[in-house]
Steps between C-alpha positions, in 0.01 A plus 500: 500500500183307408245457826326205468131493647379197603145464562344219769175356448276569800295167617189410348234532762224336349726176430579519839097490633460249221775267709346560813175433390587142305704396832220556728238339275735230469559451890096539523467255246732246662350555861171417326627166368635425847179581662335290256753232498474482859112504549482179262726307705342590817183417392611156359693378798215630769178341314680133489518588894220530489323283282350249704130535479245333753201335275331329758430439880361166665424474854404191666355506836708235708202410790172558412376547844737811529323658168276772601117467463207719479309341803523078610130461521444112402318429186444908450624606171854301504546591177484895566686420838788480284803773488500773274834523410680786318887586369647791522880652319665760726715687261807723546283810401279459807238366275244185521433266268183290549518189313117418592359240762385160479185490719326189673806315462741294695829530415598151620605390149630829376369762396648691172486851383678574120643902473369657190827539411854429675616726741864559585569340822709826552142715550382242740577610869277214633222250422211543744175231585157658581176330624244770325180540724205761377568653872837479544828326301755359719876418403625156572829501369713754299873354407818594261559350168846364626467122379248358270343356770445649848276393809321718752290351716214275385622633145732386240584734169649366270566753172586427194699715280672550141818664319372825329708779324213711448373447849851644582489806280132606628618434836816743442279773374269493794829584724628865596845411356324324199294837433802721519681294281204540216441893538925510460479252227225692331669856548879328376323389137307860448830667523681248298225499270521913416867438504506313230170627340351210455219648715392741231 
């Protein structure tokens, strides 16, 4: 009676690591895409939120008897009697932004001051009016950008403003939420990069 011996074929190890190995690059590679995927479109949709930029500030004093002077001395220096005005951005990092001061002049007919460059209205927590002194600066009014014109007293602001994407996108960046999103964005590409050696 023949005995036949039949012979099994243990299970490749290696082939086995090898499998692991490609699935959980490939699930690593995919969460990386997502991450990226992800970052783009939250970037995009929360800089046109925020892509209004303020470019300039005019106040006009409404009475000019109500504008704060140095002293009311007739025929003494009228012209230095003037206020010293100055603007100032509160922003949403607790910082100050001095946009300068105007001094020796009435701001009856409106007074102007340009930003350097347009800021997201998004930074700006409020807009705030100082008469500068050399011994002491007082505030006179301090309001919220929430029209494009506002009045506060003797004070009307009007601002003027413009439709910026890249305002948006530097204003995103400057945001916790904005940050995280570029260190995650940053770390998602190096690994997809060495996955796909195109880093070396």
């Amino acid at each position: 009676m023949n005995t036949e011996t039949k012979t099994f074929a243990e299970p490749d190890s290696s082939n086995a690591s090898l499998h692991d190995a490609g699935s959980f690059w490939g699930f690593t590679q995919f969460c990386c895409l997502t991450v990226i995927l992800i970052s783009v479109i939250s970037c995009i949709v929360i800089a046109v939120n925020r892509s209004t930029g303020l470019t300039k500030i005019t106040v006009t004093a409404l009475d000019k008897d109500a504008e704060p002077r140095d002293h009311d001395i007739p025929f003494l220096k009228q012209k230095e009697a003037l206020p010293d005005y100055q603007i100032s951005l509160l922003t949403t990092n607790q910082g100050q932004f001095d946009l300068g001061f105007k001094p020796n002049e009435s701001a009856i007919g409106g007074l102007s001051w340009q930003l350097p460059d347009p800021m997201s209205t998004a930074e700006i927590t409020s807009v705030r009016l100082t008469e500068t002194d050399k011994i002491v600066s007082d505030s006179i009014a301090e309001v919220q950008l929430t029209g494009n014109t506002i009045t506060k007293g003797n004070y009307k602001f009007a601002f003027t403003t413009e439709r910026s994407f890249a305002v948006g996108v530097r204003s995103f960046f400057k945001t916790p939420i904005g940050q995280a999103i570029l260190v995650a964005f940053g770390i998602a590409v190096l690994v997809f990069m060495i996955r796909s050696g195109s880093l070396f």
